[in-house]
NURO-553920 format. One record per atom (N, C-alpha, C): atom name; x, y, z. Coordinates in steps of 0.05 Angstrom, whole numbers, plus 32768, in hexadecimal, padded with zeros to 4 digits. Last residue first. Layout:
<pts>
+------+------+------+------+
| atom |   px |   py |   pz |
+------+------+------+------+
|   CA |    X |    Y |    Z |
...
+------+------+------+------+
</pts>
This chain:
<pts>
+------+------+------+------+
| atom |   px |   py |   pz |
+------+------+------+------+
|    N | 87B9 | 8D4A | 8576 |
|   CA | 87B9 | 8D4D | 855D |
|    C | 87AF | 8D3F | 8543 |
|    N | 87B9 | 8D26 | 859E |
|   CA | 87A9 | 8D40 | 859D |
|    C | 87A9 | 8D56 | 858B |
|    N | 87C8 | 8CF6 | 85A0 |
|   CA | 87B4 | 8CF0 | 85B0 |
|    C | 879F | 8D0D | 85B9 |
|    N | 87F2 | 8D02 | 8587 |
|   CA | 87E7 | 8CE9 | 8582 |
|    C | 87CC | 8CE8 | 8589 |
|    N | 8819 | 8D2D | 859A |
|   CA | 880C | 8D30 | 8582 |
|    C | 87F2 | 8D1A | 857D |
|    N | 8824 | 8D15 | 85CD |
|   CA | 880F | 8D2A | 85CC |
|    C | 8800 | 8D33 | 85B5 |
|    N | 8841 | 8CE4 | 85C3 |
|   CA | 8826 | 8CDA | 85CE |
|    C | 8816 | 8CF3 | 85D0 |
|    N | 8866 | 8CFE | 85AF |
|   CA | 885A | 8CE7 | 859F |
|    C | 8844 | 8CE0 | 85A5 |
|    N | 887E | 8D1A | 85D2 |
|   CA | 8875 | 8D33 | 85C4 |
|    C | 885F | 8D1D | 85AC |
|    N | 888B | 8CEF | 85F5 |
|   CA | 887D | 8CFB | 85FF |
|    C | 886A | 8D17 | 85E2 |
|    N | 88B0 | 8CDE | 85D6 |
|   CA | 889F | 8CCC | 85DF |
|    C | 8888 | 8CDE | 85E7 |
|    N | 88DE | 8D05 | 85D8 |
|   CA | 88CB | 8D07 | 85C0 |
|    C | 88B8 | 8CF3 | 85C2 |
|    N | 88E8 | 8CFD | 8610 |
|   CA | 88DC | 8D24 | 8604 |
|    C | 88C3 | 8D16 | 85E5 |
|    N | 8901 | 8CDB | 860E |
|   CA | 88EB | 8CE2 | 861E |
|    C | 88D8 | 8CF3 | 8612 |
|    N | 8932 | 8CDC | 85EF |
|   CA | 8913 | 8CC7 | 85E9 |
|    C | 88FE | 8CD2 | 85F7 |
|    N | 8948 | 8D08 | 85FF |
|   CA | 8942 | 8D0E | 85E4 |
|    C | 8929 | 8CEE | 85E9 |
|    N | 8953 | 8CEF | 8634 |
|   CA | 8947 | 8D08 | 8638 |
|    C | 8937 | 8D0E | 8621 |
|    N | 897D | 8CC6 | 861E |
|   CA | 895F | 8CC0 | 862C |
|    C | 8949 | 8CE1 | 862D |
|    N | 89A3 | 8CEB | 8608 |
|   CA | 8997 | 8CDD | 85F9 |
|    C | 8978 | 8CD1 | 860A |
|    N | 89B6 | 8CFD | 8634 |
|   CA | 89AF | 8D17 | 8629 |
|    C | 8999 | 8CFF | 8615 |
|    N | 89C8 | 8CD3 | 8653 |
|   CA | 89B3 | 8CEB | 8663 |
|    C | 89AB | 8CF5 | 8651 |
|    N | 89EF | 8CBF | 8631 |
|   CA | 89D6 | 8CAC | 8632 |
|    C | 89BC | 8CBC | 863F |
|    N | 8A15 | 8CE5 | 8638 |
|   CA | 8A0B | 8CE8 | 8621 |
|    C | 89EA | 8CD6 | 8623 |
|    N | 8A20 | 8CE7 | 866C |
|   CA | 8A13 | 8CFC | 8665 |
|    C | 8A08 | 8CF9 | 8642 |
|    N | 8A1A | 8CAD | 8694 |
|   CA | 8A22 | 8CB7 | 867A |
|    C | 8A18 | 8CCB | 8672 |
|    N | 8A13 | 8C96 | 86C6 |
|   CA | 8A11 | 8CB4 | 86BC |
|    C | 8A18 | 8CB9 | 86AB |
|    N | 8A0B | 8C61 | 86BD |
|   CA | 8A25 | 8C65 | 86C8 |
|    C | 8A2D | 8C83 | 86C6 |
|    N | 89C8 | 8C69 | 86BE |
|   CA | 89DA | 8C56 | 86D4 |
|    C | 89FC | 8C57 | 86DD |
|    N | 89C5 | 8C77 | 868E |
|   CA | 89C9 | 8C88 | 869B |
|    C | 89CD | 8C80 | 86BD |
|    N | 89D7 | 8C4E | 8675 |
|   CA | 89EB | 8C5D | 866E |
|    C | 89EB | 8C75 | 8683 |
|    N | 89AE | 8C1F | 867C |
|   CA | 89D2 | 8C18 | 868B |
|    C | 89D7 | 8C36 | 868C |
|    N | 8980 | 8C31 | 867E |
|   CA | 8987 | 8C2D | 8695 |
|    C | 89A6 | 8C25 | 869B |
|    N | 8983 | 8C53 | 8647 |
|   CA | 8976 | 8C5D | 865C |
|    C | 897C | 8C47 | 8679 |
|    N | 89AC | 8C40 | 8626 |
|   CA | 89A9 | 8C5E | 862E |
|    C | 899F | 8C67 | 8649 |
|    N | 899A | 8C0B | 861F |
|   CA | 89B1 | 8C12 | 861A |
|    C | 89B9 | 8C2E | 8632 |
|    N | 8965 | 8C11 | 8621 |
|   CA | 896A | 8C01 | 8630 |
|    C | 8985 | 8C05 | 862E |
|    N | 895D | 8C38 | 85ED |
|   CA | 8955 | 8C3B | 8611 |
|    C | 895E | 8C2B | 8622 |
|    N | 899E | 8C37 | 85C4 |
|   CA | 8979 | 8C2E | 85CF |
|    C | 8973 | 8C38 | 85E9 |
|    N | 89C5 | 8C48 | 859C |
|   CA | 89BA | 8C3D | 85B6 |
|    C | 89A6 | 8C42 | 85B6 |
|    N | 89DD | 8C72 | 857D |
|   CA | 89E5 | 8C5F | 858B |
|    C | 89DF | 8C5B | 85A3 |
|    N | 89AD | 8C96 | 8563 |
|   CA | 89B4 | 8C95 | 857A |
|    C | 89CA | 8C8D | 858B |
|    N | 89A8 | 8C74 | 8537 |
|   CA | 89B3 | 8C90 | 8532 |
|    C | 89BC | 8C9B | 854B |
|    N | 8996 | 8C40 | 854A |
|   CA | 89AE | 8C4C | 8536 |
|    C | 89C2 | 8C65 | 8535 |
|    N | 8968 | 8C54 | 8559 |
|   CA | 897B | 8C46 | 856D |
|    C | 8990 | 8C44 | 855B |
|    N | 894C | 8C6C | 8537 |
|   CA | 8958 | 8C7A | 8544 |
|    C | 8965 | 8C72 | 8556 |
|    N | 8942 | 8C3A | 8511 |
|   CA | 8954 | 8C4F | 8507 |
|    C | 8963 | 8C68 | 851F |
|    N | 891A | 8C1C | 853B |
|   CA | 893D | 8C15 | 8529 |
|    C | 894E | 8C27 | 8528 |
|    N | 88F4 | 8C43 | 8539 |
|   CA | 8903 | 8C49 | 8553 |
|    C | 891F | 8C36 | 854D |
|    N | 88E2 | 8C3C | 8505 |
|   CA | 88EB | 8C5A | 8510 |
|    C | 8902 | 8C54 | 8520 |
|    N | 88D0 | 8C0E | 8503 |
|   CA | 88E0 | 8C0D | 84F9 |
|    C | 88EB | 8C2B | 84FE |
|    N | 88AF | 8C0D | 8530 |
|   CA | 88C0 | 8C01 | 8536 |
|    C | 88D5 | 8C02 | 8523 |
|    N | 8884 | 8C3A | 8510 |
|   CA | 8895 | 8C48 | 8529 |
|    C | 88AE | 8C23 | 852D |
|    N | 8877 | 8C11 | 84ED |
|   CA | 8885 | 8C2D | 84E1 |
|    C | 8894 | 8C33 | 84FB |
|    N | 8857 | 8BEC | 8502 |
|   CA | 8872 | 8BDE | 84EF |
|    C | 8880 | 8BF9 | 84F3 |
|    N | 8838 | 8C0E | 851E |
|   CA | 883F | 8BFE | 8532 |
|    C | 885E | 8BF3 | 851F |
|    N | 8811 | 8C1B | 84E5 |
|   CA | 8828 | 8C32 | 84FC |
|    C | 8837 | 8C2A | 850C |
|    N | 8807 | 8BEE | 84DC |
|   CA | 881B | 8BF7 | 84C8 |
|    C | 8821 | 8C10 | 84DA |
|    N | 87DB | 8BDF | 8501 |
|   CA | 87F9 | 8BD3 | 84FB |
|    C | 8809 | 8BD9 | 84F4 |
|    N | 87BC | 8C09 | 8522 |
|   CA | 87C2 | 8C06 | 850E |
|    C | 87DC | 8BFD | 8501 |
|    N | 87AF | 8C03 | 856C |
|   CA | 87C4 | 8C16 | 8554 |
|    C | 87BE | 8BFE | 8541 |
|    N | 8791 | 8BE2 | 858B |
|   CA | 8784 | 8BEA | 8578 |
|    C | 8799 | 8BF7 | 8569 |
|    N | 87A5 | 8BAD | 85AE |
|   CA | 87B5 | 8BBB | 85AA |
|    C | 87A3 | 8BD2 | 858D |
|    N | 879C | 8B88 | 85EC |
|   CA | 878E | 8B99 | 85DF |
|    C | 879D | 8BAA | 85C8 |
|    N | 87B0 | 8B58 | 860E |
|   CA | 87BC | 8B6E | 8602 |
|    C | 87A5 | 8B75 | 85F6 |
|    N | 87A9 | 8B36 | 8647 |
|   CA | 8799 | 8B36 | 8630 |
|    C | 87A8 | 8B4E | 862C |
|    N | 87E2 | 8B13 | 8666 |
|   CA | 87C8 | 8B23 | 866D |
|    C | 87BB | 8B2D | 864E |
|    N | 87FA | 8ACF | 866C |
|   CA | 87F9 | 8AEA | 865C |
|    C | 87DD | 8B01 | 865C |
|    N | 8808 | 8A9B | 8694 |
|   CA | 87F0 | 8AAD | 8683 |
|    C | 87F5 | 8ACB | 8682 |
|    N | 8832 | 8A82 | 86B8 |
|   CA | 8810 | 8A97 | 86BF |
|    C | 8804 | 8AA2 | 86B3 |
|    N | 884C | 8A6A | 869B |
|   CA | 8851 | 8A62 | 86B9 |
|    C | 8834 | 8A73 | 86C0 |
|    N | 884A | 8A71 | 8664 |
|   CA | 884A | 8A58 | 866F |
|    C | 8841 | 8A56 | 8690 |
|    N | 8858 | 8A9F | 8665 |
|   CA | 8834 | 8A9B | 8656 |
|    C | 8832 | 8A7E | 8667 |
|    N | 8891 | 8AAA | 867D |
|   CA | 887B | 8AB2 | 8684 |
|    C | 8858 | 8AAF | 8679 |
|    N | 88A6 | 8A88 | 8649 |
|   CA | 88A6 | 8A82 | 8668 |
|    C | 888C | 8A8C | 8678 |
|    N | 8894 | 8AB7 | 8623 |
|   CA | 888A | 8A9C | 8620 |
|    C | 888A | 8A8F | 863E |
|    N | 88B5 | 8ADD | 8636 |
|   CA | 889E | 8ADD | 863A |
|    C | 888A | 8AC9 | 8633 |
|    N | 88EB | 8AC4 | 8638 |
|   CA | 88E0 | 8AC9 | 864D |
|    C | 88CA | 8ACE | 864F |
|    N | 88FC | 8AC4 | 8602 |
|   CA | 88EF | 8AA8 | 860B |
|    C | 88E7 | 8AAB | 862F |
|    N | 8919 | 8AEE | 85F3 |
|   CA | 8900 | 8AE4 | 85E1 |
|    C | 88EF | 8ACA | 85EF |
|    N | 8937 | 8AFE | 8615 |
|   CA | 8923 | 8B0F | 8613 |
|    C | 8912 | 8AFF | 8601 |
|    N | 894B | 8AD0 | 8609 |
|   CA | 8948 | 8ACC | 8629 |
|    C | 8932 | 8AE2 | 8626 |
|    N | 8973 | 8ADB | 85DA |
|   CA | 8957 | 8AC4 | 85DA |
|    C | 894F | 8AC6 | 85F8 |
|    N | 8997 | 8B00 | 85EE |
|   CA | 8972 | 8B02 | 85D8 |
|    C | 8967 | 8AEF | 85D0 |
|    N | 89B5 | 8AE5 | 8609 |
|   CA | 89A5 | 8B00 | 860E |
|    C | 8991 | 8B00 | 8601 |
|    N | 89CF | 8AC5 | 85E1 |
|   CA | 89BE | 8AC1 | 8602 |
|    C | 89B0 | 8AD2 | 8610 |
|    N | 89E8 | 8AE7 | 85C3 |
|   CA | 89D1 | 8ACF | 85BE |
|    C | 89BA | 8AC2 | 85CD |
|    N | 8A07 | 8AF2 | 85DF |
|   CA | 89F0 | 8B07 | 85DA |
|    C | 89D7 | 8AF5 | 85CF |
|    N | 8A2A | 8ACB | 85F6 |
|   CA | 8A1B | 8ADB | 860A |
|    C | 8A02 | 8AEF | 8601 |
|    N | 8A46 | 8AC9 | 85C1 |
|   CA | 8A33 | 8AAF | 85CB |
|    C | 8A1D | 8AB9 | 85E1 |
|    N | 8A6E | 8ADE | 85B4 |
|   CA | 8A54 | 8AEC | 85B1 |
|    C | 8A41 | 8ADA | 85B6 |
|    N | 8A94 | 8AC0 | 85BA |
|   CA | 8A9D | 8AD6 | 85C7 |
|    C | 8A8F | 8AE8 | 85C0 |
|    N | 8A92 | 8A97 | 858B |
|   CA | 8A92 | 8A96 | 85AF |
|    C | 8A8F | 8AAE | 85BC |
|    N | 8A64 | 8ABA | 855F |
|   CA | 8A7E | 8AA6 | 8568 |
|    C | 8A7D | 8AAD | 858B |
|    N | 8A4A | 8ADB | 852C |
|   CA | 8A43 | 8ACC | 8546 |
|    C | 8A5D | 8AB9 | 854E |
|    N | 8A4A | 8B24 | 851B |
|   CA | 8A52 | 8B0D | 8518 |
|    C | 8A50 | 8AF6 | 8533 |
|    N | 8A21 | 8B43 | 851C |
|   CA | 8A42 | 8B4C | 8508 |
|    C | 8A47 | 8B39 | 8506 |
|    N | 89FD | 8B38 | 8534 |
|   CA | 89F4 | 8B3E | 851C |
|    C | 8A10 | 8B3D | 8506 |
|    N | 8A0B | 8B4C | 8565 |
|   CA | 8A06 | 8B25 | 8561 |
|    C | 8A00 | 8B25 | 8541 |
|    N | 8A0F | 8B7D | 8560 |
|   CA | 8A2B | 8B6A | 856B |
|    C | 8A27 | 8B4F | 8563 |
|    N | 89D6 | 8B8A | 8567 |
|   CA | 89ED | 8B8A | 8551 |
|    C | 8A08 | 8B7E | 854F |
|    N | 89C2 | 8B79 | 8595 |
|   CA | 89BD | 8B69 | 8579 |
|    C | 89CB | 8B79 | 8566 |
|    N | 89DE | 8B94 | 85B5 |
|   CA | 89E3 | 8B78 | 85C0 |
|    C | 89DE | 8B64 | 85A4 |
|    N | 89CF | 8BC9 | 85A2 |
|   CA | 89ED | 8BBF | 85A7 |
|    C | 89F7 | 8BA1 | 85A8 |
|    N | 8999 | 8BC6 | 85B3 |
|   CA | 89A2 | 8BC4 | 85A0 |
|    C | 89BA | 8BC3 | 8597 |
|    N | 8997 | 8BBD | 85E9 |
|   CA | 8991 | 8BA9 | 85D9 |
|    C | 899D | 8BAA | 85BC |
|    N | 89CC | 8BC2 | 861D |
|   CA | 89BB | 8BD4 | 860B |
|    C | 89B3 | 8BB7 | 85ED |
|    N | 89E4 | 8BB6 | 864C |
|   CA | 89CE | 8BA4 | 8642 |
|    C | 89B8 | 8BC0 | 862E |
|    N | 8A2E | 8BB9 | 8643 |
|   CA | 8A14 | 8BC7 | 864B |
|    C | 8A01 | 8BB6 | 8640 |
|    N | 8A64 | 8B85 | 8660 |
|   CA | 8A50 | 8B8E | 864B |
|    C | 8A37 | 8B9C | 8655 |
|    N | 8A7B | 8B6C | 8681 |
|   CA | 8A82 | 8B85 | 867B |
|    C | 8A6C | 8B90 | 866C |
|    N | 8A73 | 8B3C | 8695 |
|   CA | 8A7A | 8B3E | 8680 |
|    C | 8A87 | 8B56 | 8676 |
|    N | 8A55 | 8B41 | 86C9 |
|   CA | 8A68 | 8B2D | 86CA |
|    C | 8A78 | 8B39 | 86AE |
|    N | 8A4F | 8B7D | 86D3 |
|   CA | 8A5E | 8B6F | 86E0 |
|    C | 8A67 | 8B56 | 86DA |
|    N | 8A26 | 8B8E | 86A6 |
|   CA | 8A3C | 8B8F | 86A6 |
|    C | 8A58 | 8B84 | 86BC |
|    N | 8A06 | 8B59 | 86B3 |
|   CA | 8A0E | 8B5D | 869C |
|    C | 8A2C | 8B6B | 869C |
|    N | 89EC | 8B6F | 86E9 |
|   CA | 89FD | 8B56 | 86E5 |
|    C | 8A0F | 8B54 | 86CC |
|    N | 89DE | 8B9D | 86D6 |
|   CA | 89ED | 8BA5 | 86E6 |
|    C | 8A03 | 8B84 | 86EC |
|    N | 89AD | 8B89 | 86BE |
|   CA | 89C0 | 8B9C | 86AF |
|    C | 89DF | 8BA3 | 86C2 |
|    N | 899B | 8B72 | 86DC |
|   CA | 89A0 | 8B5D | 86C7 |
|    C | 89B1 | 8B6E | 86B9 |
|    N | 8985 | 8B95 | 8706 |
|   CA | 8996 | 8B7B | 870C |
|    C | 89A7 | 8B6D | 86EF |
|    N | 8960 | 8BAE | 86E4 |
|   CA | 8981 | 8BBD | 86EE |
|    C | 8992 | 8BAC | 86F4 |
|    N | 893C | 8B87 | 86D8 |
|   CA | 894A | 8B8F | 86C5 |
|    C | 8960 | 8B9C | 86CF |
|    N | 8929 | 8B8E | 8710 |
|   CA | 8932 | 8B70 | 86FF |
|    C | 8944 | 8B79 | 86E5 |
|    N | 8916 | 8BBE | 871E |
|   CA | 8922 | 8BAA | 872A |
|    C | 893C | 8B98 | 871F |
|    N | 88F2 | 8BBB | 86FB |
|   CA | 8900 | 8BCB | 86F5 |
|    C | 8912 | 8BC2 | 86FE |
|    N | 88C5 | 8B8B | 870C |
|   CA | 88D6 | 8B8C | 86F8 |
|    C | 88F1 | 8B9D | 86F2 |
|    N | 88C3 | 8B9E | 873D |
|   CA | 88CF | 8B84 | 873F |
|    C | 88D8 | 8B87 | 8723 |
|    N | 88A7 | 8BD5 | 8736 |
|   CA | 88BA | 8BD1 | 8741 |
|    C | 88CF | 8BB3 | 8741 |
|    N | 8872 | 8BB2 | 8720 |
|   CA | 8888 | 8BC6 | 870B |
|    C | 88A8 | 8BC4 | 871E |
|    N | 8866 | 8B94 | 874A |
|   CA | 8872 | 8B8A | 8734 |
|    C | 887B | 8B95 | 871A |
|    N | 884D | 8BC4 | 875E |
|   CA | 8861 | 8BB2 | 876A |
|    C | 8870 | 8BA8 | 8754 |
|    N | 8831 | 8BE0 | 8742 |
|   CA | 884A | 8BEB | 8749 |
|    C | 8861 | 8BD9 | 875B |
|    N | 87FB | 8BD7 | 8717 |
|   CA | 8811 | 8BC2 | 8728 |
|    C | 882E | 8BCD | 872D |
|    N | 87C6 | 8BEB | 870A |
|   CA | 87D3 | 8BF0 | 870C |
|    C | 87E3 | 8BD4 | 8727 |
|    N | 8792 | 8BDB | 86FF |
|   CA | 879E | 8BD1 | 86EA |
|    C | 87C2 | 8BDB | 86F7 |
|    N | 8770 | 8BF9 | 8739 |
|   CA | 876C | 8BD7 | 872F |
|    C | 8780 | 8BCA | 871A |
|    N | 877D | 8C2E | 8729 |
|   CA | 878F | 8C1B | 873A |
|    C | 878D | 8C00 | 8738 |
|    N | 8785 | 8C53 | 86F6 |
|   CA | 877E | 8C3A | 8700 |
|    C | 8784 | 8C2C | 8714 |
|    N | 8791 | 8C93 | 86FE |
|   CA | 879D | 8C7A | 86FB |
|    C | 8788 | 8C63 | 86FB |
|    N | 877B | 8CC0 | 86C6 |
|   CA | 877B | 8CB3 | 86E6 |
|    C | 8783 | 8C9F | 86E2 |
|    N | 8784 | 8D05 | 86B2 |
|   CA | 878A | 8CE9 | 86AF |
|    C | 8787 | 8CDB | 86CA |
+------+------+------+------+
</pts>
């Protein structure tokens, strides 16, 4: 496998990663709250009142930041050939296993293993593995 360097942007990976620890680390400092998504949309899902107003604010900011961003510089061309109905199936997969999981990657993988949660370690470890066993069957099976 080779990199690209021309497509590659480690700066502004870094600024992103960056950005997100900040936002997870603000989160739980002002509020308390982990910035796991799926937690954030089930809580807003149980019920909406003052004292879930903050999640509301959360997921519209993930929904309207990349619009922001089309606005301010243009969205780079996606290419996406998978077959829609695999793209519907794995999103409706990865639901179920953020369920079964309690929690998501963003949950798991930068708050939980951020406060060493041995459970969020063992659970990121289990996405990795099977991301990885997803992209071997996929691409050689």
């Amino acid at each position: 496998m080779t990199l690209d360097w021309e497509s590659a942007t480690p700066l502004a990976s870094l600024l992103g990663g960056g950005l997100i620890g900040l936002s997870a680390a603000l989160l739980v400092v002002a509020n308390g709250k982990v910035a796991g998504i799926s937690g954030i949309l089930a809580g807003l899902l149980q019920r909406l009142d003052q004292r879930n107003a903050w999640r509301l604010v959360f997921l519209l900011g993930l929904l309207f930041a990349p619009i922001a961003y089309e606005v301010l510089w243009g969205m780079p061309e996606i290419v996406v050939t998978t077959d829609k109905g695999l793209l519907i199936s794995a999103g409706i997969l990865v639901g179920f296993g953020t369920r079964l999981g309690n929690g998501c990657t963003s949950g798991h993988g930068v708050c939980g293993i951020a406060r060493l949660s041995l459970r969020s370690i063992a659970a990121t470890a289990v996405f990795m593995a099977t991301a990885m066993l997803t992209v071997w069957i996929g691409r050689w099976i």
